[in-house]
N, CA, C and O atoms as a GROMACS GRO file, in nm:
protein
  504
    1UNK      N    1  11.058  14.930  11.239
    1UNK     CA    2  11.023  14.895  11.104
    1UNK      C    3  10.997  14.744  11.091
    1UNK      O    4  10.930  14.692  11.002
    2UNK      N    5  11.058  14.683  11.188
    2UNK     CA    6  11.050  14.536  11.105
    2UNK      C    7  10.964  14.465  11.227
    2UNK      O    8  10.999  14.500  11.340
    3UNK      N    9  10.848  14.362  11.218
    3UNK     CA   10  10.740  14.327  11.281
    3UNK      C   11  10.848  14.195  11.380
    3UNK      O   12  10.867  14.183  11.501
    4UNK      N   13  10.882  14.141  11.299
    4UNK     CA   14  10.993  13.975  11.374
    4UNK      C   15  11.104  13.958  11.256
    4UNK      O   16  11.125  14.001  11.143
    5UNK      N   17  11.152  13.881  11.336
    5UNK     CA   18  11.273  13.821  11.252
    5UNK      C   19  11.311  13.672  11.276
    5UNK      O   20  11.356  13.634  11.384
    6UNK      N   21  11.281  13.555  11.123
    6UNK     CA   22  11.261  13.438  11.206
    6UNK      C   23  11.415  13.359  11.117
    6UNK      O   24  11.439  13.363  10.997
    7UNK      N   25  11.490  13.298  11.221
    7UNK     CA   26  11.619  13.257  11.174
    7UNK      C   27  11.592  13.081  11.180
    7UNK      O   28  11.540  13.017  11.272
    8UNK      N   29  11.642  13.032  11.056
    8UNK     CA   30  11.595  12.887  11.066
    8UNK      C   31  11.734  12.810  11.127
    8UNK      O   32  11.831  12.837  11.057
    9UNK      N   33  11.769  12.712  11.250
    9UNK     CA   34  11.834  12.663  11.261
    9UNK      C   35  11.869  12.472  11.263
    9UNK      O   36  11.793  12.377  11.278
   10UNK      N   37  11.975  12.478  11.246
   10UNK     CA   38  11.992  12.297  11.277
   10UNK      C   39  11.884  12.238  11.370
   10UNK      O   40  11.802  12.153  11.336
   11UNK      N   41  11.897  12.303  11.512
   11UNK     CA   42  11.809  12.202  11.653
   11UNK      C   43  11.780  12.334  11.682
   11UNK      O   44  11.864  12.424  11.678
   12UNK      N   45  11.612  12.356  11.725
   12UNK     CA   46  11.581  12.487  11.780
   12UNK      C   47  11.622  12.467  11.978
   12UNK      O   48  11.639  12.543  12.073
   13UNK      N   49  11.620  12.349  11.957
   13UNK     CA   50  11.676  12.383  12.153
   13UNK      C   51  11.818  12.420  12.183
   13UNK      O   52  11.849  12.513  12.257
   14UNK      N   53  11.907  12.340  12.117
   14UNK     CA   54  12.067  12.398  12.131
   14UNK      C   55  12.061  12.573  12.144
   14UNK      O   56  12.094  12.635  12.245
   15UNK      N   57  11.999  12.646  11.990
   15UNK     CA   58  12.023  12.745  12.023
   15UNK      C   59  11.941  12.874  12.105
   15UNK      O   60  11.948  12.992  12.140
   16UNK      N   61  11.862  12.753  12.106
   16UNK     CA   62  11.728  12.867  12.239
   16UNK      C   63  11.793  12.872  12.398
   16UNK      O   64  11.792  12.964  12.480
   17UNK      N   65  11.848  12.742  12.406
   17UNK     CA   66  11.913  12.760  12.578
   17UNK      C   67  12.070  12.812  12.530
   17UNK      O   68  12.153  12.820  12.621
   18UNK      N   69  12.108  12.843  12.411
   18UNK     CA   70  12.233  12.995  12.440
   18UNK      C   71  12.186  13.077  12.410
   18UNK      O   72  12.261  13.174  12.421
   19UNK      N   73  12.073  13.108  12.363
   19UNK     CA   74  12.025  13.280  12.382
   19UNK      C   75  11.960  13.306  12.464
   19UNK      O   76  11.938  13.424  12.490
   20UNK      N   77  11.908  13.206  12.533
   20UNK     CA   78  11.847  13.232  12.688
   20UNK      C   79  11.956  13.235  12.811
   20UNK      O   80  11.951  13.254  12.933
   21UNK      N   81  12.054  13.207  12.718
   21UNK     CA   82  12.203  13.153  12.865
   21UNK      C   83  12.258  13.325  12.791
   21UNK      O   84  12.277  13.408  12.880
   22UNK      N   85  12.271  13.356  12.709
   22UNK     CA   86  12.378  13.471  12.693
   22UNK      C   87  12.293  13.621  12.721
   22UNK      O   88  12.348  13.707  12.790
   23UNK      N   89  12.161  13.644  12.666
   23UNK     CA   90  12.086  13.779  12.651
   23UNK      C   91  11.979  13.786  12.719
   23UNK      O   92  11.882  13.847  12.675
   24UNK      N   93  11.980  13.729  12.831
   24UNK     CA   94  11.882  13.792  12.972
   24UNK      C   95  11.904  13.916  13.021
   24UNK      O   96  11.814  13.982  13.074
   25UNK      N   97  12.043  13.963  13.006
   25UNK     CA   98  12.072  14.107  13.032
   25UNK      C   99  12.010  14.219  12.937
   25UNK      O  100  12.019  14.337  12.972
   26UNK      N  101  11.959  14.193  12.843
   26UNK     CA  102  11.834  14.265  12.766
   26UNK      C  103  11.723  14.209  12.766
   26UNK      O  104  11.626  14.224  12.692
   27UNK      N  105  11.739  14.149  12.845
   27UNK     CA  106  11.592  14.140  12.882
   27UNK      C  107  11.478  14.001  12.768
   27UNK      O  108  11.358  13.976  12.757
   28UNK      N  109  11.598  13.952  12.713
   28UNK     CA  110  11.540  13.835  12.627
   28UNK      C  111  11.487  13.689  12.732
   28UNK      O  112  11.556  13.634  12.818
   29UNK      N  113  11.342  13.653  12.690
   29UNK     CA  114  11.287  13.534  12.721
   29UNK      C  115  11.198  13.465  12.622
   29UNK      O  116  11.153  13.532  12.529
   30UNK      N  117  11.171  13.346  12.630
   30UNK     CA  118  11.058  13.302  12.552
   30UNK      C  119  10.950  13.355  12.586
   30UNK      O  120  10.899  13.358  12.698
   31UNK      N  121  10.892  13.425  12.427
   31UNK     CA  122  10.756  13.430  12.464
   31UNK      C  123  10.654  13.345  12.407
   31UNK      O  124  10.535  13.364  12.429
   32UNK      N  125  10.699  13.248  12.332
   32UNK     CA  126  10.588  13.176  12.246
   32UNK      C  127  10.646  13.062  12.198
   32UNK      O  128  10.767  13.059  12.173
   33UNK      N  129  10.554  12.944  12.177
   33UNK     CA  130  10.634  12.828  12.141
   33UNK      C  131  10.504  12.757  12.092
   33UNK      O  132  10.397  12.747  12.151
   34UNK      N  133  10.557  12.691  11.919
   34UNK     CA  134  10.402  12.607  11.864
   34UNK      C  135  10.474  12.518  11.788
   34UNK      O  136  10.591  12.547  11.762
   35UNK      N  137  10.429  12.420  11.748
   35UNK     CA  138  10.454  12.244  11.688
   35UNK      C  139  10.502  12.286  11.541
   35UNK      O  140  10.422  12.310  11.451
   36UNK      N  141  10.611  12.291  11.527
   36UNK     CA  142  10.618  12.268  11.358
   36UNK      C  143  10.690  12.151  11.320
   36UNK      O  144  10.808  12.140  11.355
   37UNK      N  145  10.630  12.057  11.248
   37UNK     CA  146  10.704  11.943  11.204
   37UNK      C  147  10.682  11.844  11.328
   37UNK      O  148  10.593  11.819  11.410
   38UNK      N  149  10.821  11.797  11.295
   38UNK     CA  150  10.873  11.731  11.366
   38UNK      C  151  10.966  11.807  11.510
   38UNK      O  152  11.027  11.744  11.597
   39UNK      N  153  10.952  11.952  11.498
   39UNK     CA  154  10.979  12.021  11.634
   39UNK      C  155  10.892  12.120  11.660
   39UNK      O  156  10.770  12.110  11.666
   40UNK      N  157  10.991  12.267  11.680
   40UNK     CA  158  10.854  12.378  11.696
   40UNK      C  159  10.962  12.500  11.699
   40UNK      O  160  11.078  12.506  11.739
   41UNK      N  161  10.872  12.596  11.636
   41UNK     CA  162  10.919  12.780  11.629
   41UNK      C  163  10.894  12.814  11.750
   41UNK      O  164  10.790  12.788  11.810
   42UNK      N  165  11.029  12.898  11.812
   42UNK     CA  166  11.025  12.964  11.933
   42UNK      C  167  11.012  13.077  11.932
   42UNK      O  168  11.097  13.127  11.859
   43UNK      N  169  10.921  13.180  11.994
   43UNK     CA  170  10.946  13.335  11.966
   43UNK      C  171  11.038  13.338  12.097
   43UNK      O  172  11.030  13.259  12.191
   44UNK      N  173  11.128  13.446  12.085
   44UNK     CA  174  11.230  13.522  12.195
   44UNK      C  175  11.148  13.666  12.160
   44UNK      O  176  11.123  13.718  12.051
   45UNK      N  177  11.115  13.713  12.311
   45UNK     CA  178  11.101  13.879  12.314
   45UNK      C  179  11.187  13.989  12.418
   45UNK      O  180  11.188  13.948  12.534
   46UNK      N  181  11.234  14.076  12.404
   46UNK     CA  182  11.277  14.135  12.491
   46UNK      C  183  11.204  14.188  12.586
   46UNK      O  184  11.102  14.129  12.621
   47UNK      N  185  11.245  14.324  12.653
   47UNK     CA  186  11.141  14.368  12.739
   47UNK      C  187  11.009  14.431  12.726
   47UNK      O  188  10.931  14.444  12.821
   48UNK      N  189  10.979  14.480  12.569
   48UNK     CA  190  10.855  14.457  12.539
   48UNK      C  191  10.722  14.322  12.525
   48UNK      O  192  10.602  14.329  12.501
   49UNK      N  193  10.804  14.218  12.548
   49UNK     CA  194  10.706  14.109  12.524
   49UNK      C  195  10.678  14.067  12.408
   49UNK      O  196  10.595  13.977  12.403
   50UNK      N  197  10.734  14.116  12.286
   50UNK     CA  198  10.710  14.080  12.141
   50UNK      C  199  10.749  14.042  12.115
   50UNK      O  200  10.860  14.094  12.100
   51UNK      N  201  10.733  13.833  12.041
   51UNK     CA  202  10.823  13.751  11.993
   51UNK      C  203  10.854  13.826  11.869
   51UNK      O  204  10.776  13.801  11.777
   52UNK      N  205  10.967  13.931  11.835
   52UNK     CA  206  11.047  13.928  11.731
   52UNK      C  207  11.136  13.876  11.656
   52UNK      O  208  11.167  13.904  11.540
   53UNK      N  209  11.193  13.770  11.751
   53UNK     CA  210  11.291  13.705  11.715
   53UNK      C  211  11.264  13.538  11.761
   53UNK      O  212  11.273  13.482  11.870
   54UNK      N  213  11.230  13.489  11.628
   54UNK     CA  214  11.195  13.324  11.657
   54UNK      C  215  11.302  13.280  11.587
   54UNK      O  216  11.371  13.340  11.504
   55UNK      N  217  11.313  13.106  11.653
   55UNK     CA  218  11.366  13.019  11.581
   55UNK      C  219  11.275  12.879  11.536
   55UNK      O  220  11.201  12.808  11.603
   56UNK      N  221  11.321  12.871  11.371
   56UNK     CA  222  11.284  12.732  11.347
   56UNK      C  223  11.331  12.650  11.293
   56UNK      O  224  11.410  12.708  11.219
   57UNK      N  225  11.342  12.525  11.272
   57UNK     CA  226  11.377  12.439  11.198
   57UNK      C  227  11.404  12.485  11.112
   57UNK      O  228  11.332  12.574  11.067
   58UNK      N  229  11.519  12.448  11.050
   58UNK     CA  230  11.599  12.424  10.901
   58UNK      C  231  11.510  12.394  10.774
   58UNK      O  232  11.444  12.291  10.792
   59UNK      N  233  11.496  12.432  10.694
   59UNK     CA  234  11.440  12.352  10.580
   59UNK      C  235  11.525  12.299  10.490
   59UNK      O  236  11.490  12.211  10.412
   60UNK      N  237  11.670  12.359  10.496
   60UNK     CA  238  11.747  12.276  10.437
   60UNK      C  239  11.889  12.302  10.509
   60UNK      O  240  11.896  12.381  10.603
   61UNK      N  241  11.999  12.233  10.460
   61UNK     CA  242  12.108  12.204  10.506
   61UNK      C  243  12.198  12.300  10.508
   61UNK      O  244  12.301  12.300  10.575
   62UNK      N  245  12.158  12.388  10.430
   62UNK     CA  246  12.246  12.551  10.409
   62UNK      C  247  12.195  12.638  10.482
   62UNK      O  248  12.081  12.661  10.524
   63UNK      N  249  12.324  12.696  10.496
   63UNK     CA  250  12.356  12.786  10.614
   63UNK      C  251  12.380  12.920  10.545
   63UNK      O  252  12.452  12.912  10.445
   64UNK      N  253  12.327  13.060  10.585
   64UNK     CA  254  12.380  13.157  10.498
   64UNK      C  255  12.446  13.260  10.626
   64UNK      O  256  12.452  13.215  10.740
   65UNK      N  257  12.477  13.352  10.606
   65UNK     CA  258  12.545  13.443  10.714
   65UNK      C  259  12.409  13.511  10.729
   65UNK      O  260  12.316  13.512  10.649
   66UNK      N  261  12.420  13.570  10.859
   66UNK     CA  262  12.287  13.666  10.948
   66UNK      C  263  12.388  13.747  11.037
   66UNK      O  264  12.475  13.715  11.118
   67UNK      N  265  12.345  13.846  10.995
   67UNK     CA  266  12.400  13.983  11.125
   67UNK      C  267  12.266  13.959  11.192
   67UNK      O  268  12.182  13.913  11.114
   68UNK      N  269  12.223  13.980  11.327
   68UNK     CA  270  12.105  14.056  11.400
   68UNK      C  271  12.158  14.125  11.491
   68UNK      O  272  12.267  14.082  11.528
   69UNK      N  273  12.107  14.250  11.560
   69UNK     CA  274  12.131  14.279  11.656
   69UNK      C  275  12.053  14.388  11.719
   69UNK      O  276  12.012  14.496  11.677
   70UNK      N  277  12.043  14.307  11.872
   70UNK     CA  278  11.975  14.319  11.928
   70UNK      C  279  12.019  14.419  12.052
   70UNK      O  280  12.132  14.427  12.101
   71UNK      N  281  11.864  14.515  12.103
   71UNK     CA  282  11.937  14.637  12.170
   71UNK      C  283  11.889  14.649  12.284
   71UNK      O  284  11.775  14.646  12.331
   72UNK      N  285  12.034  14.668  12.340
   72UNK     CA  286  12.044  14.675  12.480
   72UNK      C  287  11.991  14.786  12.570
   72UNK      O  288  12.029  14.894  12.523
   73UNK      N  289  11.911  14.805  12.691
   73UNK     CA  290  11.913  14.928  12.753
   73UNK      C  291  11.984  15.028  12.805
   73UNK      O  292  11.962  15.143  12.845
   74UNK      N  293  12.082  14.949  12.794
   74UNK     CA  294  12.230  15.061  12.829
   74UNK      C  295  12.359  14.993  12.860
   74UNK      O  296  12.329  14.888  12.917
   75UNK      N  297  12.491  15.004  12.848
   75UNK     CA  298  12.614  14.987  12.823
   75UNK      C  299  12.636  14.901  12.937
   75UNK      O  300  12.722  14.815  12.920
   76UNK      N  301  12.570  14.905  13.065
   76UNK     CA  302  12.594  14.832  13.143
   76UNK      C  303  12.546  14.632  13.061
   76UNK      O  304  12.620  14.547  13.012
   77UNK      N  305  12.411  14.633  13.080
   77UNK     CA  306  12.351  14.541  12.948
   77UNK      C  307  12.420  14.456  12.901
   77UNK      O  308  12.430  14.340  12.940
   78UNK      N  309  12.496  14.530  12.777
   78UNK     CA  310  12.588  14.515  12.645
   78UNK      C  311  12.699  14.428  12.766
   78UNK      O  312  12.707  14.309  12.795
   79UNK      N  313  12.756  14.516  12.802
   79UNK     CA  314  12.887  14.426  12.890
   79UNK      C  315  12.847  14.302  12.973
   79UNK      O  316  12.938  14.237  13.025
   80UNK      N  317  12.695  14.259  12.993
   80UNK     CA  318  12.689  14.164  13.088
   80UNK      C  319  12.646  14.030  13.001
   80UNK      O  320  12.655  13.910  13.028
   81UNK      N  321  12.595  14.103  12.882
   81UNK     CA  322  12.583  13.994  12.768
   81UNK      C  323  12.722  13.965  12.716
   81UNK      O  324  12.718  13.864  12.646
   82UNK      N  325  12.857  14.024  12.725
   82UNK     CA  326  12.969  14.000  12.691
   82UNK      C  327  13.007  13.895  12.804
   82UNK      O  328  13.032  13.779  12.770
   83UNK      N  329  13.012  13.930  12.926
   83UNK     CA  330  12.994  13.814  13.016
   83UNK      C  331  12.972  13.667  13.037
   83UNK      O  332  13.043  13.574  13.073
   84UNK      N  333  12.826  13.685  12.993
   84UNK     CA  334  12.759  13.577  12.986
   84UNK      C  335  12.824  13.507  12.841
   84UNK      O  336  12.888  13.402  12.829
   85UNK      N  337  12.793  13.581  12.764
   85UNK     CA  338  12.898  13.516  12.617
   85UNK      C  339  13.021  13.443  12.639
   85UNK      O  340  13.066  13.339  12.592
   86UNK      N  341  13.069  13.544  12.738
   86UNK     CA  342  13.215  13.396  12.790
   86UNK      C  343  13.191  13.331  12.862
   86UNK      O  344  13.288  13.266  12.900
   87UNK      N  345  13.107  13.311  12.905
   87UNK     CA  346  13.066  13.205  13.002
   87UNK      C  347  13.049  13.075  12.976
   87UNK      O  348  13.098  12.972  13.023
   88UNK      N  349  12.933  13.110  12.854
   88UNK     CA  350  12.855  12.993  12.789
   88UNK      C  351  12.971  12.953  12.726
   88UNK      O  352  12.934  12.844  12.681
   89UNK      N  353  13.120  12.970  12.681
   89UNK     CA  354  13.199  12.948  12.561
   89UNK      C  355  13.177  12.960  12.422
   89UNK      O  356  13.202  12.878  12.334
   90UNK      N  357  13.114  13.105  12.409
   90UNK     CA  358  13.082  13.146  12.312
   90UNK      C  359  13.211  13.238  12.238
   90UNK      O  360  13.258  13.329  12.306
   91UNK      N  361  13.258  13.217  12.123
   91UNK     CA  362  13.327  13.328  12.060
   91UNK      C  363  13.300  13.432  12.028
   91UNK      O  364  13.222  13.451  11.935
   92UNK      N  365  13.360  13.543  12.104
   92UNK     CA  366  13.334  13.664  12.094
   92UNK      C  367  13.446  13.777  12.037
   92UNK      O  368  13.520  13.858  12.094
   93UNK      N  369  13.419  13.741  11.886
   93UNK     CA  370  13.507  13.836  11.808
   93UNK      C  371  13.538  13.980  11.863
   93UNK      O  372  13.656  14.012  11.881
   94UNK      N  373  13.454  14.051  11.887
   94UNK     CA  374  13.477  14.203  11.929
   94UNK      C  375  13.437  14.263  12.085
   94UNK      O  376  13.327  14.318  12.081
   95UNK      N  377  13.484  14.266  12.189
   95UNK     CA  378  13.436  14.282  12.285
   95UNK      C  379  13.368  14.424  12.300
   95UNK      O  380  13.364  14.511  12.213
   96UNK      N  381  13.315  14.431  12.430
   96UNK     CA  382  13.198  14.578  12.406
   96UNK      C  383  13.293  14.698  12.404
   96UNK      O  384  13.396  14.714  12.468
   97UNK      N  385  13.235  14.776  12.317
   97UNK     CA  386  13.336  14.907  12.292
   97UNK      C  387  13.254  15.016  12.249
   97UNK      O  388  13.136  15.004  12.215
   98UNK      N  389  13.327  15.134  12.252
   98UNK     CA  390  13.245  15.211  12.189
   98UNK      C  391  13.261  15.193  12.020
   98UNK      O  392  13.367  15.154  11.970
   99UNK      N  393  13.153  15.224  11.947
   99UNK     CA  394  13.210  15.219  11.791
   99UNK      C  395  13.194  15.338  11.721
   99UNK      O  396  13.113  15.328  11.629
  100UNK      N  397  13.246  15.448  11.735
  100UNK     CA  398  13.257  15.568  11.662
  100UNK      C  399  13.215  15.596  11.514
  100UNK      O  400  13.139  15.681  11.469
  101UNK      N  401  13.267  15.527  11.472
  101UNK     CA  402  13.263  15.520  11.279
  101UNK      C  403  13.111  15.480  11.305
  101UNK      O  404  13.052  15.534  11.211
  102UNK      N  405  13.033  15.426  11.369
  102UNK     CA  406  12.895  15.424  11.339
  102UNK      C  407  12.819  15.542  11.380
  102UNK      O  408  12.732  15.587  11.306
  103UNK      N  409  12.846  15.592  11.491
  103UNK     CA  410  12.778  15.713  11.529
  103UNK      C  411  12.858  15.722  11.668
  103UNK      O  412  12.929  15.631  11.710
  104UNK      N  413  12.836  15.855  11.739
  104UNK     CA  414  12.864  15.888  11.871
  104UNK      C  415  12.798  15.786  12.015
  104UNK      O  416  12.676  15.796  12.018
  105UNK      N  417  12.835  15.724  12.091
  105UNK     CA  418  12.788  15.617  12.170
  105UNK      C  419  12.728  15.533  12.161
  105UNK      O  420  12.644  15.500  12.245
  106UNK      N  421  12.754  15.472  12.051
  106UNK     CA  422  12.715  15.315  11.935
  106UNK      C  423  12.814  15.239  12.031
  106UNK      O  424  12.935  15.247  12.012
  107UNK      N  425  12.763  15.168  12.132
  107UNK     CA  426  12.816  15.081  12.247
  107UNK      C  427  12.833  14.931  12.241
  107UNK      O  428  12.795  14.889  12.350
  108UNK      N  429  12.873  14.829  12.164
  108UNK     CA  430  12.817  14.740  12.137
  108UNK      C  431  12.923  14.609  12.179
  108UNK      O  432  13.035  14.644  12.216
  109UNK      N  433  12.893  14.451  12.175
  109UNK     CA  434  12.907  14.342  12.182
  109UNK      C  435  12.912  14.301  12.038
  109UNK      O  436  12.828  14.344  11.959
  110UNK      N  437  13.030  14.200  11.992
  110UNK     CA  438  12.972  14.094  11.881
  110UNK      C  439  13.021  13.942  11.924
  110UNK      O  440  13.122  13.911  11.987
  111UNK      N  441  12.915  13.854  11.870
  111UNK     CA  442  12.935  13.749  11.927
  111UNK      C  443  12.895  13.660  11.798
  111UNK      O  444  12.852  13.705  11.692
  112UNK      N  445  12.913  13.551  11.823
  112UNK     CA  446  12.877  13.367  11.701
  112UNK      C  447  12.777  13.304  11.833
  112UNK      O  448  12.801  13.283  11.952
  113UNK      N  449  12.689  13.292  11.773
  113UNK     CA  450  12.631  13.183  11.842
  113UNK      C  451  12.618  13.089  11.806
  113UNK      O  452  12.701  13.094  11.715
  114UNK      N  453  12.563  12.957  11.798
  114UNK     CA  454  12.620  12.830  11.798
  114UNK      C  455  12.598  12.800  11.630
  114UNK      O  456  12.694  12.743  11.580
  115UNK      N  457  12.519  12.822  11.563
  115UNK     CA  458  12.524  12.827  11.436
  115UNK      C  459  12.630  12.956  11.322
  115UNK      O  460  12.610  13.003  11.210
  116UNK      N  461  12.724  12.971  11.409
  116UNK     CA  462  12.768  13.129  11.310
  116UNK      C  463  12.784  13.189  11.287
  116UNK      O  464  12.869  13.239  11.213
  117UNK      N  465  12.662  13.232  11.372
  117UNK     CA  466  12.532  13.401  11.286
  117UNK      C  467  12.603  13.504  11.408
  117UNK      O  468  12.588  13.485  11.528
  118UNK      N  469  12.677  13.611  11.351
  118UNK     CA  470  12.710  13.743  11.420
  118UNK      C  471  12.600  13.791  11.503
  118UNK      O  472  12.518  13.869  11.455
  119UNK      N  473  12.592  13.751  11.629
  119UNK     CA  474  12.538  13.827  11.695
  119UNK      C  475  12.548  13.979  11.763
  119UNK      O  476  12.656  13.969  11.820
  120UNK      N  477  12.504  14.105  11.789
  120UNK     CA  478  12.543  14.218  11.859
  120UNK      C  479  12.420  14.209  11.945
  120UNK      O  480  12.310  14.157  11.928
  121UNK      N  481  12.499  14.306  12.081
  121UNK     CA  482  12.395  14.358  12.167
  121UNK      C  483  12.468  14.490  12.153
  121UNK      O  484  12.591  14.494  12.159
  122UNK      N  485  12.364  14.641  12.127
  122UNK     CA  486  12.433  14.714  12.131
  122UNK      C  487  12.324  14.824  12.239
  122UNK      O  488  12.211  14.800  12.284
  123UNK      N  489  12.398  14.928  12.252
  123UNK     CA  490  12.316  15.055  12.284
  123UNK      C  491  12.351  15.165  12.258
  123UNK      O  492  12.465  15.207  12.279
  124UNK      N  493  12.237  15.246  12.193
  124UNK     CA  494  12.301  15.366  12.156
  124UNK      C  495  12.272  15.486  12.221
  124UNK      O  496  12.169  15.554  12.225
  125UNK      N  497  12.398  15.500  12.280
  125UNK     CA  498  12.423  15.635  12.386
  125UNK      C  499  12.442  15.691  12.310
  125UNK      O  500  12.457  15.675  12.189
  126UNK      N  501  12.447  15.847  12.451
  126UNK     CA  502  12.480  15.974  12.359
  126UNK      C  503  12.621  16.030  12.378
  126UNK      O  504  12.658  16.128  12.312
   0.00000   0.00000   0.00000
């Protein structure tokens, strides 16, 4: 349903090299990068190749809460992005689990990345 999703942050490099340091295990890379301002919007795509998920510059100083989450190919995935999440010294409120109350093999990660914003990697098994 939804074409991209563009999250405005403080510095688009801080948080492009921890989502490139935490969600390579789904398959996240840059796919696109153009001049805005005084910096530039990054697309991130998974293994389809579709920048869905860019970052840009702030337009202002407020910060609001953002769930995204992003899906994994399978449970193996989810746990290696939990990994990498401790790696980088990322806080990771909920480690990968199954989550029942959402559905039957709703497999997922939650994480803060450097601005906050609840990140998930999930997958949904059966």
């Amino acid at each position: 349903m939804l074409d991209h999703l563009g999250v405005q942050v403080a510095d688009v490099e801080a948080p492009l090299a921890f989502y490139l340091e935490v969600l390579p295990p789904i398959g996240m890379r840059e796919a696109m990068r153009f001049p805005h301002g005084d910096s530039v919007v990054v697309g991130l795509s998974g293994l389809d190749g579709v920048p869905g998920f860019r970052l840009s510059p702030a337009a202002g100083s407020e910060a609001r809460e953002l769930r995204v989450a992003f899906r994994a190919p399978d449970r193996v995935a989810a746990d290696t992005v939990h990994e990498a999440a401790l790696s980088a010294g990322a806080d990771v409120p909920h480690a990968p689990r199954e989550w029942p109350t959402r559905h039957p093999g709703y497999h997922a990660v939650f994480l803060r990345d450097l601005d906050g914003r609840n990140v998930e990697a999930v997958h949904h098994g059966s």
